[in-house]
C-alpha positions in Angstrom: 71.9 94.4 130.8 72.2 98.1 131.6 75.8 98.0 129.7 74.1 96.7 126.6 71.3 98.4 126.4 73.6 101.8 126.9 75.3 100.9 124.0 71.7 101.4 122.1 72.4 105.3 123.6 71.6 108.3 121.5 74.6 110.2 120.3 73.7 114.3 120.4 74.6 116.9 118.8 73.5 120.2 117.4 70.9 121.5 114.6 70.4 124.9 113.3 68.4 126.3 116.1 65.9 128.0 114.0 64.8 124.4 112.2 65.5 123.0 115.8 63.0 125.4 117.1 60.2 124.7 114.7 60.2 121.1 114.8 60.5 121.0 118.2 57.3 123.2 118.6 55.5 120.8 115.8 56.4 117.5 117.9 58.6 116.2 115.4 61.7 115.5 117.2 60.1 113.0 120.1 62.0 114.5 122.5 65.7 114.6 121.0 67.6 117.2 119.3 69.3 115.8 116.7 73.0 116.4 114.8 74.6 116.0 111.3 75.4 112.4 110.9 74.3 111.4 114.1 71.5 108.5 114.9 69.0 108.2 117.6 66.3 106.3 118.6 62.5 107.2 117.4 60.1 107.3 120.3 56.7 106.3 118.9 54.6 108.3 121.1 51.7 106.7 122.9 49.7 110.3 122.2 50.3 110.9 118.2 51.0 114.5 116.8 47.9 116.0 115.1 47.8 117.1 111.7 48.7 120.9 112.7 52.1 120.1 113.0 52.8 119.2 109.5 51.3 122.5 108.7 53.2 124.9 110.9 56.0 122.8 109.2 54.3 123.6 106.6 54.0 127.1 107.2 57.8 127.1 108.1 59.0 126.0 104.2 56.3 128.6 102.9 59.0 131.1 104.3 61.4 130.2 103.0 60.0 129.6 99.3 59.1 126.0 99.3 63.0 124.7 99.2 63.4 121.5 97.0 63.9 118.3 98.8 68.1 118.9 99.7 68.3 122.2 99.6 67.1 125.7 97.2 70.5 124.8 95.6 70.0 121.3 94.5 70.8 119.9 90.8 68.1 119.2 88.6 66.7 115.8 89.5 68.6 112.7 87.6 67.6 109.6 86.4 68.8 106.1 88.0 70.9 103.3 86.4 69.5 100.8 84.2 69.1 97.7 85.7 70.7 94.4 84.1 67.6 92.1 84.9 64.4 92.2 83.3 61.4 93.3 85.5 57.8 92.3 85.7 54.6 94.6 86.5 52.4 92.6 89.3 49.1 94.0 90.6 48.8 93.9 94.1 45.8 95.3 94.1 45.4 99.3 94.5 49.2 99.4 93.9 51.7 98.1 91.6 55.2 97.1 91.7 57.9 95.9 89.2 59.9 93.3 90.3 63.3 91.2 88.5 62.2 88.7 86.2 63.5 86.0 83.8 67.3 84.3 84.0 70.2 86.2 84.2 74.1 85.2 83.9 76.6 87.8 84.5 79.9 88.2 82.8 83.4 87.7 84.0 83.9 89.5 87.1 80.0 89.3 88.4 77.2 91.8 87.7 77.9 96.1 87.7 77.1 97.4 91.2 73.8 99.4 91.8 72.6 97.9 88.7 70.6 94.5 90.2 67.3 95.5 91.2 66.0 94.5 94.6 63.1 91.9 95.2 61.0 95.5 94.6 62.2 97.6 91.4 59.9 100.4 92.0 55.9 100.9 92.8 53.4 102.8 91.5 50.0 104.0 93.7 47.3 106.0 93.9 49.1 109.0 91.9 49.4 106.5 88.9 53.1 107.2 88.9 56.4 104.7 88.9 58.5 105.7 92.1 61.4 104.9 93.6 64.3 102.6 93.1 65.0 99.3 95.0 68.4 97.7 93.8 71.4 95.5 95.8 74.1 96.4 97.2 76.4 93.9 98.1 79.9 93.5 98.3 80.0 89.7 96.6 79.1 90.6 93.3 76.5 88.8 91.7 77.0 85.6 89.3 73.7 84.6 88.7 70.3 84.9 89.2 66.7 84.0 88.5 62.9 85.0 89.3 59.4 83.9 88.3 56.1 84.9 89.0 52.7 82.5 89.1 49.4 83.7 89.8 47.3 81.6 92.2 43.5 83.0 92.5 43.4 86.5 93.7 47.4 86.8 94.7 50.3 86.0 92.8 53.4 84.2 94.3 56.9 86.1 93.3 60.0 83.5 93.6 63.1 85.5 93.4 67.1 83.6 93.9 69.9 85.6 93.4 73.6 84.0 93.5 76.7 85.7 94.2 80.4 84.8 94.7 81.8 82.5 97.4 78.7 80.5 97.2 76.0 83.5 98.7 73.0 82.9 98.0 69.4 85.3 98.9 66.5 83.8 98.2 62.6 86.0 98.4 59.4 84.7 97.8 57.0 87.5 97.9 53.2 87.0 98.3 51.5 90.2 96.0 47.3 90.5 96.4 44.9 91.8 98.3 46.6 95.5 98.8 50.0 94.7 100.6 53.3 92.3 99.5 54.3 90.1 102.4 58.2 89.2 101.5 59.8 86.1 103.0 63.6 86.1 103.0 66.7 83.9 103.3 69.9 85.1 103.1 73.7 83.9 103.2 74.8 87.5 102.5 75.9 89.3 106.3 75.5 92.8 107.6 76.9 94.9 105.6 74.8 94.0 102.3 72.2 95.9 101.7 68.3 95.8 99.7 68.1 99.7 99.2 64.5 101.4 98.2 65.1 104.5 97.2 62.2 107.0 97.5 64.2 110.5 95.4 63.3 108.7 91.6 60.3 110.8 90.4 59.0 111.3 93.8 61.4 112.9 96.3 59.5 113.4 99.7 60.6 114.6 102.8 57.7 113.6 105.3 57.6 110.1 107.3 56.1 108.2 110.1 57.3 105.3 112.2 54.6 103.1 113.7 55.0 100.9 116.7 54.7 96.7 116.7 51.0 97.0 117.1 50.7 99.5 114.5 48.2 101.7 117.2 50.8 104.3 117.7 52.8 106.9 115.4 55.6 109.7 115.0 56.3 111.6 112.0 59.8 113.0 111.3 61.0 115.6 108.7 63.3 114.6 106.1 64.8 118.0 104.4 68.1 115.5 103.3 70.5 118.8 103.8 73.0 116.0 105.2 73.7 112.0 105.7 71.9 111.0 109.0 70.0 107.4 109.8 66.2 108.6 110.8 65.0 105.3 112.3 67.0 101.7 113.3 64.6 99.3 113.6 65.1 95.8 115.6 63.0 93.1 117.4 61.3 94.6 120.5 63.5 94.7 123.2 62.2 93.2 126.2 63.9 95.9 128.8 62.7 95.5 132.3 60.7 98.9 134.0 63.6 99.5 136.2 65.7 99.9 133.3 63.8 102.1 130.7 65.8 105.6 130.5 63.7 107.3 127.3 66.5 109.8 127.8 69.1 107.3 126.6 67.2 105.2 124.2 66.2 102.6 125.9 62.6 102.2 125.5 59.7 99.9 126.4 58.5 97.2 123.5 55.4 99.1 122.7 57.6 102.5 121.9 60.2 101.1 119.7 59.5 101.6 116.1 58.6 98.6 113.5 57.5 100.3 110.7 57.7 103.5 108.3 55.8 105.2 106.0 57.0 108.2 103.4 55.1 110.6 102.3 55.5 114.2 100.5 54.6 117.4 101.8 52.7 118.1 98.4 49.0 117.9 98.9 49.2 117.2 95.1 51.2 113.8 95.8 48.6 111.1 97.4 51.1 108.1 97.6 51.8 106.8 101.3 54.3 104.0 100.6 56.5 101.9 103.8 57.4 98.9 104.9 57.1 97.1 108.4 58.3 94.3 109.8 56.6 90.8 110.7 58.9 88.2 111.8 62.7 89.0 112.0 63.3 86.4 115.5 65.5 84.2 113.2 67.6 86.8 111.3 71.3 86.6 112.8 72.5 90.5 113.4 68.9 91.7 114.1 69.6 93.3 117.2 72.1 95.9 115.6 69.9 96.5 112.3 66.6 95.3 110.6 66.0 98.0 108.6 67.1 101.7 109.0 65.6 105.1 107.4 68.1 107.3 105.8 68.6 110.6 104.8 71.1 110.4 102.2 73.2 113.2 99.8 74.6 111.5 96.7 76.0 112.8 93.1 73.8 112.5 90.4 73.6 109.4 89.0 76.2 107.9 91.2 74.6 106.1 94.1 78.4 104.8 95.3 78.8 108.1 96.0 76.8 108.0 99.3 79.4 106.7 101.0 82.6 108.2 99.4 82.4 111.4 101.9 81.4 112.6 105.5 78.5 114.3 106.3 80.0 117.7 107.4 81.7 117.5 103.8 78.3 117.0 102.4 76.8 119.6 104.0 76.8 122.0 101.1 72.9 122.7 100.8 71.0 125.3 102.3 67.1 125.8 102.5 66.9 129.5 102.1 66.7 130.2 98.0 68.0 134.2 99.2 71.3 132.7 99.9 71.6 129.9 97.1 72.7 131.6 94.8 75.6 133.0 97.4 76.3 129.3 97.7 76.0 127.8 94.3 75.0 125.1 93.1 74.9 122.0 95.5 76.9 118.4 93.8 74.3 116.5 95.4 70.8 115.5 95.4 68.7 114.7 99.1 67.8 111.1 98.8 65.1 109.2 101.6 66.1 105.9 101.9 64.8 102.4 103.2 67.6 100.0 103.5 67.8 96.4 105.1 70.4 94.3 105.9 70.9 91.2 104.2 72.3 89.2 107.0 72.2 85.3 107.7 69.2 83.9 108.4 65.1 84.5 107.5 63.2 87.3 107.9 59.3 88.4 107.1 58.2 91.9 106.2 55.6 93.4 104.4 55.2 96.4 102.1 52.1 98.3 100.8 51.3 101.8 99.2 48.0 103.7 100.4 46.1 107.3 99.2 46.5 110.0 101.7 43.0 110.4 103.1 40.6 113.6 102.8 41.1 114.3 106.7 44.1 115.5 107.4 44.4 114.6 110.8 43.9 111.0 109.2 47.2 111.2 107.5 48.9 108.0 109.3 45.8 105.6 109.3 44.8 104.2 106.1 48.8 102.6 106.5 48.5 101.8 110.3 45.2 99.8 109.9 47.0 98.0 107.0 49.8 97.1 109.1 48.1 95.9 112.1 45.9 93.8 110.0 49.1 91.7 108.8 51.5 91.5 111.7 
């Protein structure tokens, strides 16, 4: 048990000690330091930071002009591929999403990569403005697909079935009403095929949270994306005895391991809260090495393959400080926040839902927690 779990360990190494200094002050790093391209495990903290932390963060980016989400050097923000599926609006009642629609057939050779959407296209809130991007990747390519959407009193029932090669199939039927979208998967895909929601498209944030199972307990984590580095791994609560839990070393009790995130941007302008947490994931095969993780990502424009082409310390060509951009030049890539979950073998429940920041700052996280913990 203590062999396993170790392998769960966090892998450090080093951060520029003046943004190591500042976060750590703030409460954002709960309690590891963090390197380029490294992971670790989020400890939800049983005592939640208060609202001041943001805004000494806050305070920190003020100095240093209010960078752009990947860095003072960052390429105008681009626009994503078309998709190759219609999509449907669907109310879901103080949000919207789009979601694939109609019958599809691909050509010869299956479907272009990065151009199927995901079971979610995009969302629109609060701010009354279309965000993100949620699209497949998978290395099967796709051959055929089809979705429809029925509405039955106050919710409407989404029924989504794609088809790829060698006979894989993921199947989604998505419940949309009553202010959230409870998704219920089945998938022949395995591991390394991903849904991807991608939070940059007309929104870029940099704030998050990651709630607990309960939903009664949060930590927020920064998201500059100045380099590739998984935030948050989330899997089914571990059920690690006392005797073994080593916080040091990742291994942490069921009510500190993360189930959930939210994103969020640091504009006060921006009032979207948008995340997803999971529900039921007991019969998904692979779920103990990833359910869903939170990225920071650095792509080229208009080229989402690119996100995997090179290493982090190759990527690494941002900085926040716009006195020393232009010493730099411009960056080739843009900071991307990512949601991605793997479309393994099995079935799988999780819910999404977008909420308005409330007045209170100190308030930030609840309006999305209470949500969450009234649909576990």
């Amino acid at each position: 048990m203590r062999s396993e779990s170790r392998q769960r360990s966090v892998r450090r190494g080093w951060v520029r000690p003046s943004l190591v200094a500042v976060m750590a002050c703030v409460g954002l790093l709960l309690p590891m330091m963090v390197g380029c391209g490294t992971s670790r495990t989020v400890h939800v903290s049983s005592h939640p930071p208060d609202h001041p932390a943001l805004q000494l963060l806050s305070e920190f980016e003020q100095d240093l002009g209010h960078p752009p989400v990947g860095g003072a050097n960052s390429p105008p923000p681009s626009e994503p591929l078309p998709f190759v599926i219609d999509l449907a609006e669907i109310d879901a009642g103080g949000f919207q999403i789009q979601v694939p629609t109609g019958r599809y057939q691909a050509p010869p050779g299956g479907a272009p990569n990065y151009r199927v959407p995901g079971p979610i296209a995009a969302f629109r809130g609060p701010d009354g403005v279309w965000r993100g991007r949620g699209y497949l990747e998978t290395y099967p390519r796709l051959q055929a697909f089809s979705g429809s959407h029925e509405r039955r009193g106050t919710e409407t029932i989404v029924t989504l079935d794609y088809r790829f090669e060698d006979d894989r199939r993921y199947q989604v039927e998505m419940v949309v009403g009553g202010g959230m979208v409870r998704m219920s998967e089945q998938a022949q895909l395995g591991p390394r095929n991903l849904f991807v929601m991608d939070f940059y498209y007309r929104w870029q944030p940099s704030v998050a949270f990651a709630i607990n199972r309960t939903a009664e307990h949060h930590a927020f984590l920064y998201l500059p994306c100045y380099y590739d580095k998984p935030e948050v791994t989330i899997r089914p609560p571990l059920l690690i005895p006392n005797d073994l839990v080593d916080e040091d070393e990742g291994i942490l009790p069921p009510d500190r391991q993360p189930s959930g995130v939210a994103i969020l941007s640091r504009d006060s302008e921006q009032r979207d809260i948008a995340g997803f947490w999971m529900r039921q994931v007991d019969q998904w095969e692979g779920r103990d090495s990833m359910g869903m993780q939170l990225w920071q990502r650095r792509q080229l424009p208009g080229e989402p393959a690119s996100r995997h082409f090179v290493g982090p310390e190759t990527k690494s060509d941002s900085t926040p400080n716009p006195r020393t951009a232009a010493m730099l030049g411009p960056s080739l890539y843009e900071g991307h926040v990512t949601a991605e979950f793997s479309l393994g073998t099995g079935t799988r429940q999780m819910a999404f839902t977008v909420v308005a920041k409330p007045e209170e700052h100190d308030q930030m996280p609840e309006p999305f927690k209470q949500r969450a913990a009234a649909h576990r």
